[in-house]
C-alpha positions as a printed Julia matrix, in Angstrom:
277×3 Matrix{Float64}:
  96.58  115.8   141.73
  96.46  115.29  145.7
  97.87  117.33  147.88
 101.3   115.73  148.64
 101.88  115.03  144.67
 101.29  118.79  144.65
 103.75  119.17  147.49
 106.26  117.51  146.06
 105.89  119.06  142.79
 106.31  122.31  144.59
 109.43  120.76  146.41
 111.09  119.52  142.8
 109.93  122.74  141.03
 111.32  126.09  140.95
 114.08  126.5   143.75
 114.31  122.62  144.48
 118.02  121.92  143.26
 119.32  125.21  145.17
 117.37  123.72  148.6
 119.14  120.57  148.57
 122.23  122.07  147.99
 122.25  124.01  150.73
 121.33  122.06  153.81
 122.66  123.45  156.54
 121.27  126.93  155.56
 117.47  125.35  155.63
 118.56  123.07  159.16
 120.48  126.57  160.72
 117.02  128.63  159.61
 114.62  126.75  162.21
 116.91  125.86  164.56
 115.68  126.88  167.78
 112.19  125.25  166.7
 114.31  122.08  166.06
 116.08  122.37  169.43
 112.21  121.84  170.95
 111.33  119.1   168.71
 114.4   117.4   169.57
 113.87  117.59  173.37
 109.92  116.63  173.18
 111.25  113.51  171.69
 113.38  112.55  174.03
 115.13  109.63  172.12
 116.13  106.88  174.29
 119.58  104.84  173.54
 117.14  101.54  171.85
 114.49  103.56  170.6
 113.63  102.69  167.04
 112.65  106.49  165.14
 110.42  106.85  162.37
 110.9   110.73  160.77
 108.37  111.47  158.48
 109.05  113.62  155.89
 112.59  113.93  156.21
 114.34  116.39  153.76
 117.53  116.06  154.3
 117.72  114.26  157.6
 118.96  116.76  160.08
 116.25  115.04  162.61
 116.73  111.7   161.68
 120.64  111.59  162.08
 119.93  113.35  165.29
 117.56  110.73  166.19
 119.91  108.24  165.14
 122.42  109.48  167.19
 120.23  109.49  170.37
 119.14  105.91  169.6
 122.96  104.8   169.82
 121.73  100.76  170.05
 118.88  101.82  167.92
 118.18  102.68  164.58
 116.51  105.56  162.75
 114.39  105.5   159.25
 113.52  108.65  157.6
 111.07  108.92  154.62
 109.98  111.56  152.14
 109.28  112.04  148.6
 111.91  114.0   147.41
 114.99  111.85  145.96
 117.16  114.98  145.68
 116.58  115.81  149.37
 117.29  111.86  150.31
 120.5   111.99  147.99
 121.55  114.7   150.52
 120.53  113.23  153.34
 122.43  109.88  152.48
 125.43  111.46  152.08
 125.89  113.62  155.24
 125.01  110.09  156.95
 127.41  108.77  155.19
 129.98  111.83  156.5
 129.01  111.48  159.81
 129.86  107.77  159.94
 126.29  106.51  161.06
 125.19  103.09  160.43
 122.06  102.67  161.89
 119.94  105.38  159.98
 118.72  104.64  156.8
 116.37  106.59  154.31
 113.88  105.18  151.8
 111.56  107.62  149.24
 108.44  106.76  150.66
 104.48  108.19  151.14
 104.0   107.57  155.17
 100.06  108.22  154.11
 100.12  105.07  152.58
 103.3   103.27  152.43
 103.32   99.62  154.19
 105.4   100.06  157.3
 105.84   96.48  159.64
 103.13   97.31  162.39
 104.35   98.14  166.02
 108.21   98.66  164.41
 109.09  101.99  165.75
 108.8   103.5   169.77
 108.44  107.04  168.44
 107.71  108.79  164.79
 108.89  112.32  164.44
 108.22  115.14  162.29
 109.84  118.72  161.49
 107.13  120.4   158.74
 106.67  116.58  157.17
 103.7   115.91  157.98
 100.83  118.79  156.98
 100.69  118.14  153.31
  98.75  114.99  153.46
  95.74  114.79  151.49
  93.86  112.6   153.89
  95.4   113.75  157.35
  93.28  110.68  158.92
  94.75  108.4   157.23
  97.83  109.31  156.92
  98.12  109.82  160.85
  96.28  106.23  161.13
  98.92  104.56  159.17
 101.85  106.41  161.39
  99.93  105.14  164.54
  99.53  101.53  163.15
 103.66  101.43  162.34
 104.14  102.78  165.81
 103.96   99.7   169.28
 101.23  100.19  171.77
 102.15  103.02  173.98
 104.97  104.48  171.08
 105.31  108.29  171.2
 104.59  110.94  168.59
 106.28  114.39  168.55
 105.82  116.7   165.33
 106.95  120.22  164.81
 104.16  122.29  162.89
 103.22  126.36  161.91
 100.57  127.5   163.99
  98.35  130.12  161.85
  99.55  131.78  158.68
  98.63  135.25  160.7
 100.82  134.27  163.74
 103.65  134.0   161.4
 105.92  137.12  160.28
 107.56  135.5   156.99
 104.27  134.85  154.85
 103.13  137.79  154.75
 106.6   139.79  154.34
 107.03  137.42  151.41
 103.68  137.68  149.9
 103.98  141.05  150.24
 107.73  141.67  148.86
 106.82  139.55  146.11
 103.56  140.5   144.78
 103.51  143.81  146.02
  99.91  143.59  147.53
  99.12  143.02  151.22
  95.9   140.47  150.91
  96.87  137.13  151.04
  94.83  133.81  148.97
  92.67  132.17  150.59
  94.21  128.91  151.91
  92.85  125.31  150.74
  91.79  122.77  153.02
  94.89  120.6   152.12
  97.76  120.7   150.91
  99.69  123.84  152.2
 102.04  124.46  155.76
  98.82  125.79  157.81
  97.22  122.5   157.86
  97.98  121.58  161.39
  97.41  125.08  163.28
  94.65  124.62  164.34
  94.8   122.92  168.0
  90.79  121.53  167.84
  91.82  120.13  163.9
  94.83  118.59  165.48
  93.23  116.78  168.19
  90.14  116.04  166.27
  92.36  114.2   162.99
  94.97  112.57  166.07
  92.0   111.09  168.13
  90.32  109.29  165.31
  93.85  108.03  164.08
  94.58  106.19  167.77
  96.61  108.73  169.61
  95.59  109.63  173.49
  97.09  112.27  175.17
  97.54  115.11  172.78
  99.13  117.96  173.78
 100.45  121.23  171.35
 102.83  123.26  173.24
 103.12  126.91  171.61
 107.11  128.31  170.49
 107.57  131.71  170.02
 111.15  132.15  168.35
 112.67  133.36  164.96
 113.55  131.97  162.2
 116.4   132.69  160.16
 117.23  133.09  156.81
 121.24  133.54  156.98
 123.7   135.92  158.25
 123.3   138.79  155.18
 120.63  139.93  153.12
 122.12  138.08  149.88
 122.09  134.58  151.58
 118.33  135.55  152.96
 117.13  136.48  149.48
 118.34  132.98  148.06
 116.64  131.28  150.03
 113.73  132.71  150.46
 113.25  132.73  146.82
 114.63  129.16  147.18
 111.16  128.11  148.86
 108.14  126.57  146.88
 105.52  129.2   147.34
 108.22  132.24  146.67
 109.54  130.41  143.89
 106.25  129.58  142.29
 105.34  132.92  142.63
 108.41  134.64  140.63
 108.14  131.57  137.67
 104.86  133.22  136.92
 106.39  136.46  136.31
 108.35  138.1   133.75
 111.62  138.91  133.61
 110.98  142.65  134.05
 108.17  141.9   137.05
 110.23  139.35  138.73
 113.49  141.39  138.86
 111.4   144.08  140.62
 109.81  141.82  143.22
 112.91  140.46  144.37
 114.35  144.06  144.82
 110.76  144.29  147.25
 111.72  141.81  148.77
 115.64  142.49  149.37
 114.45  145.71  151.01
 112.05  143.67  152.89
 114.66  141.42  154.4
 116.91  144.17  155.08
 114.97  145.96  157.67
 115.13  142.33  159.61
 119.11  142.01  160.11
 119.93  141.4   163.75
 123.6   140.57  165.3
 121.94  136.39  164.78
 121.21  137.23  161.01
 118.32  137.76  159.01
 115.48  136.76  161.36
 111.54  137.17  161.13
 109.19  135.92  163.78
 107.32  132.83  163.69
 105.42  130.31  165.91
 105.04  127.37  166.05
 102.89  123.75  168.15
 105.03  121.36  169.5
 102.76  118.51  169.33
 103.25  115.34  171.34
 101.01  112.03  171.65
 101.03  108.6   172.47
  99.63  105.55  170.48
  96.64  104.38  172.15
């Protein structure tokens, strides 16, 4: 199995039908990370946006709604998520964004279509990074901009360890694969490395340092969290008995994190920006 089949298993597994019901919770948890994304685009009134890896389409109806005279296509390979995302479109009254269940790594996109291809955590789980990035470059014009959001390092980040640690009740964490999990992108010499073979010219990762939030009370910050593919992989495993207990952990956990904004634990995050060469 490659590495996005086993993303998207994780994504369509344990938790998935909660996620996609609940939207706005997942889009109001990184929000100030989106707020950056959204300004490093810088969507122009014409621009035609590729968003890769989707969910449900926060960024692409924002990108849609930036590219007025535009349009705005956002792929990923969750149908429940795009089922969602197609009907807050559809609420919003936009008609030039559109969403199709598609693999950018290798899905045939019309070369030079799009000015600039965005990404909000859509874009590590390739399992060929190269080419995947190489075909985003190829559906991209001569010149067309790139802006992803991405983790930096699993130890920069506050909520992977809390949760590996509520849930298991031990401190060490695995060790993490080459592919296929939301690290593979934080390192800045990997980045440029896997961007500069693909086409792109001036790469830059910008470094955010904000929270991220999991709701305004502990009981909305325990669903989701358990909501998520690692967390809910994690408590399938279990037993009744064990599982009941880890998700007391990791109540207590979350707890000790409300603030007047809600539940919020820190994170960081590369703001990475490029051109198609």
């Amino acid at each position: 199995m490659t590495a996005n089949a086993k993303a998207i298993a994780l994504w369509n597994g344990p938790g998935g039908e909660r996620r996609a019901k609940q939207p706005q919770l997942i889009d109001a948890q990184v929000r100030l990370h989106n707020e950056r994304l959204r300004l490093a685009a810088a969507v122009t009134p014409t621009d035609q946006v590729l968003d890769v890896g989707c969910g449900t389409g926060q960024t692409t109806r924002q990108a849609a709604q930036a590219a007025a005279r535009g349009n705005a296509l956002g792929v990923d390979l969750s149908e429940a998520m795009l089922a969602v995302a197609r009907r807050l479109s559809a609420s919003e009254g936009l008609g030039n964004v559109t969403f199709d269940r598609a693999d950018a790594q290798v899905h045939w996109f019309e070369p030079g279509r799009f000015d600039v291809a965005i990404s909000r955590f859509g874009v590590m789980f390739f399992d060929d990074l190269a080419a995947a990035f190489g075909n985003i470059a190829r559906a991209l014009r001569p010149g067309g901009r790139l802006a992803l959001l991405t983790w930096q390092a699993r130890e920069a980040n506050e909520w992977p360890l809390l949760f590996r640690q509520a849930l298991t009740g031990r401190p060490e964490m695995p060790e993490l694969a080459v592919t296929g999990h939301p690290f593979t992108l934080a390192d800045p010499a990997t980045v440029k490395a896997i961007l500069g073979t693909a086409g792109f010219t001036g790469i830059s990762l910008t470094g955010v340092h904000q929270p991220v939030f999991y709701g305004d009370d502990v009981d909305t910050a325990c669903g989701l969290a358990t909501s998520l593919p690692a967390n809910a992989e994690m408590l399938a495993e279990m037993d009744e008995a064990a599982a009941a207990r880890a998700v007391d952990r990791l109540r207590a956990a979350l707890a000790a994190h409300v603030t007047s904004e809600g539940v919020a634990l820190d994170a960081r995050t590369w703001i990475i920006t490029a051109r198609r060469g």
